[in-house]
N, C-alpha and C positions, 0 to 999 in steps of 0.2 A: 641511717634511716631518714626517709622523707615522706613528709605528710604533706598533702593538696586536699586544701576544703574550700572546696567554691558553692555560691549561693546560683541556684539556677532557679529559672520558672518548667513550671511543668513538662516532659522530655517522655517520649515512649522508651520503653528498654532497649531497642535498637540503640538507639540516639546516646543516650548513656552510656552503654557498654562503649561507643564510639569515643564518647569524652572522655570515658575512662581510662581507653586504650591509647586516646591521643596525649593526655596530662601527664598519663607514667612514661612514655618513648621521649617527651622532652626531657624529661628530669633523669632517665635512663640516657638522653644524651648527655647531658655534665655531671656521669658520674653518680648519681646514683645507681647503687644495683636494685636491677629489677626486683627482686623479690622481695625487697624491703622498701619498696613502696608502694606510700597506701595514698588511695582519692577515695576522700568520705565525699559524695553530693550530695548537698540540702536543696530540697525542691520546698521551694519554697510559692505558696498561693498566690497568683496574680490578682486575689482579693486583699491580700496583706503585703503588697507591693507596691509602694506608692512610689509618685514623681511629682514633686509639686504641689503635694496637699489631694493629688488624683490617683488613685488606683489605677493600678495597668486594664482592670476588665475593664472599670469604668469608661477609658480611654479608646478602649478597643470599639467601647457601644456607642459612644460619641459618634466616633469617623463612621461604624456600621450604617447609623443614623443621616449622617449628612451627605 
């Protein structure tokens, strides 16, 4: 069995199902079998993401701004 738990920022369910489909076909390539594995994503708030003491919105409102 193989488990993949990546931290992501916010993703439509398109976009997910895609990371999820792509995360298992690597790990299905060395050997793991498909059906025994799993991709938990944690979406995690670009308010509770920081870089440097700066939140990603923050960051995004900055550049909006300048």
């Amino acid at each position: 069995m193989a488990i993949i738990r990546a931290e992501i920022g916010k993703r439509d369910q398109e976009t997910k199902n895609a990371i999820i489909a792509e995360l298992t076909d690597v790990l299905v390539k060395y050997g793991s079998p498909r059906e025994n594995t799993h991709v938990l994503l944690y979406e995690v708030s670009y308010d509770n993401w920081a870089k440097g003491g700066v939140t990603y919105n923050e960051r995004k409102r900055a550049q909006e701004s300048s």
